[in-house]
C-alpha positions in Angstrom: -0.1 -11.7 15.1 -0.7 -14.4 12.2 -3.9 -14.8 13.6 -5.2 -11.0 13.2 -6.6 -11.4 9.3 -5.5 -8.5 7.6 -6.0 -6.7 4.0 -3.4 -6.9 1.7 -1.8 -3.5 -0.3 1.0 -2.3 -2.1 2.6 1.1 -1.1 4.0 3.0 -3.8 6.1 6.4 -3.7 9.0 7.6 -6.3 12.8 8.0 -5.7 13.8 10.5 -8.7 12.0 9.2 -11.4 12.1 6.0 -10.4 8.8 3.7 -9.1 9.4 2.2 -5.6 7.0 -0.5 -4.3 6.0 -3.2 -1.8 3.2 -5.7 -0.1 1.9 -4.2 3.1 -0.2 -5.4 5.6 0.3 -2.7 8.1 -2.3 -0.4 7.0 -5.1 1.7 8.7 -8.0 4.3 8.7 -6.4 7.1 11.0 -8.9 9.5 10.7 -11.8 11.4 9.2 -11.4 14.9 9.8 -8.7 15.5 8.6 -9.0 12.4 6.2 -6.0 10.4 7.0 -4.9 7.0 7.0 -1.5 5.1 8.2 1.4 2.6 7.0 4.1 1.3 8.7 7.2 0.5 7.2 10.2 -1.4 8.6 13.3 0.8 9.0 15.4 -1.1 7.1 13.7 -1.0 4.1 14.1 1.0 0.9 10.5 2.5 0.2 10.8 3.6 3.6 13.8 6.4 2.4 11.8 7.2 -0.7 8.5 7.4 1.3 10.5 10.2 3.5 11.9 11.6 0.8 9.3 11.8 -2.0 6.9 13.1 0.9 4.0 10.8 -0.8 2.8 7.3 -0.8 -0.1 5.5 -2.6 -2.0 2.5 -1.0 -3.1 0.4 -3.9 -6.0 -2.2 -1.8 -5.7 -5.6 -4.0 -8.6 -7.1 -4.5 -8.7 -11.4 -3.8 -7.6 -12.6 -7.7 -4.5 -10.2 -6.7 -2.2 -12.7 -5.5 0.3 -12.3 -8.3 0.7 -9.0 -7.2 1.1 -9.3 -3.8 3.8 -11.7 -4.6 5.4 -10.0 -6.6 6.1 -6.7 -4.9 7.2 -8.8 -1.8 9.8 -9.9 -2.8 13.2 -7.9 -3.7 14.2 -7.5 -7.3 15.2 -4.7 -10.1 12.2 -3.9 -11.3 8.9 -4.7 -9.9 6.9 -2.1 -12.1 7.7 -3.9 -15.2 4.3 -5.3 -16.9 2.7 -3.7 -14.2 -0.5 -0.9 -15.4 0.1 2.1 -13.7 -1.3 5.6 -13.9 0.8 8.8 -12.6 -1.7 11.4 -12.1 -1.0 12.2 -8.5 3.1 12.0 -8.4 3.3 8.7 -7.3 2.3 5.3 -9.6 -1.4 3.9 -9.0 -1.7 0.0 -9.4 -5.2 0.1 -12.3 -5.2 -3.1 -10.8 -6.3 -2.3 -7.4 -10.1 -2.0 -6.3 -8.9 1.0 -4.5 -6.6 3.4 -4.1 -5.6 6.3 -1.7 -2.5 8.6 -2.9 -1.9 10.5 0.5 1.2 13.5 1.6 3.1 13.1 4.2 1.8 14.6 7.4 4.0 13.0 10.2 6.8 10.2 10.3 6.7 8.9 14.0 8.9 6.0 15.6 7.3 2.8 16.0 10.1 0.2 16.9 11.6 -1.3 14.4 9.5 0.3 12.0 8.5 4.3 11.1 4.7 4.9 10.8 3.8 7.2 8.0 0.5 9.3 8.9 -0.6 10.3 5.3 -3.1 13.1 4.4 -5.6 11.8 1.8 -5.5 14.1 -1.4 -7.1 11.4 -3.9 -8.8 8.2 -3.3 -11.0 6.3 -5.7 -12.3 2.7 -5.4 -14.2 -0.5 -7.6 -17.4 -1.1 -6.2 -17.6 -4.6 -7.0 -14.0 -5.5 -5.9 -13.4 -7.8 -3.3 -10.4 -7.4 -1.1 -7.2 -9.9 -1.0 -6.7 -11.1 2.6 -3.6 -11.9 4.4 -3.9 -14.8 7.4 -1.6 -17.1 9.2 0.9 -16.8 6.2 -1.2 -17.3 3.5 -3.1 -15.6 0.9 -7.4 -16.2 1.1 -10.3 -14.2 0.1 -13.5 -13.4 2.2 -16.5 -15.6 2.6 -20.1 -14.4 0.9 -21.8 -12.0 3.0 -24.7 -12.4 4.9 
């Protein structure tokens, strides 16, 4: 699967008052009526308890100078929030970094292996038009060629 290019993210949800974070790949366009998208999350991990138990996510879409980012909410540590520009409008923390974002509710937690997919109802979504999205392939970090 290193070969499936993919668009890099980084969920968000709360535990308590606390922001929760990490770099996803595993993300989707479920639906349009009812607007809904998807995330999978491995089992094991934390935001996966405070996804189920806040009931709301955010996908924050980095855009291709967003590297930093990505990096840094891969990896495990205390605080990933700090220096990090947020907004908290919708109950979860926003990344103003991102060229787009999609704060969804819970609709359904299924099974998917080793992971739990998260079906999200869309309640707010905004996006940059000029941003350009960060891309994930064969274990590295790239950006899309020009249009044509």
């Amino acid at each position: 699967m290193s070969r499936l290019a993919t668009g890099v993210s980084v969920i968000t949800t709360r535990s308590g008052r606390t922001p929760i974070g990490m770099t996803a790949s595993a993300v989707s366009a479920l639906s349009l009526d009812p607007l809904q998208l998807l995330v999978c999350i491995g089992n094991h991990l934390y935001t996966r308890t405070a996804i189920a138990d806040h009931g709301r996510f955010a996908v924050n879409v980095l855009g291709e100078d967003s590297e930093p980012l990505a990096r840094n909410f891969a990896v495990s540590k205390p605080d990933k929030f700090a220096g990090i520009e947020t907004f908290d409008d919708h109950g979860v923390p926003v990344l103003k970094a991102a060229i787009a974002a999609v704060v969804c509710d819970v609709a359904e937690a299924l099974p998917g292996g080793d992971h739990t997919i998260f079906v999200g109802d869309v309640r707010y979504c905004a996006h940059r038009v000029e941003g350009r999205p960060l891309v994930y392939f064969a274990g590295g970090f790239g950006a899309l060629g020009a249009p044509h």
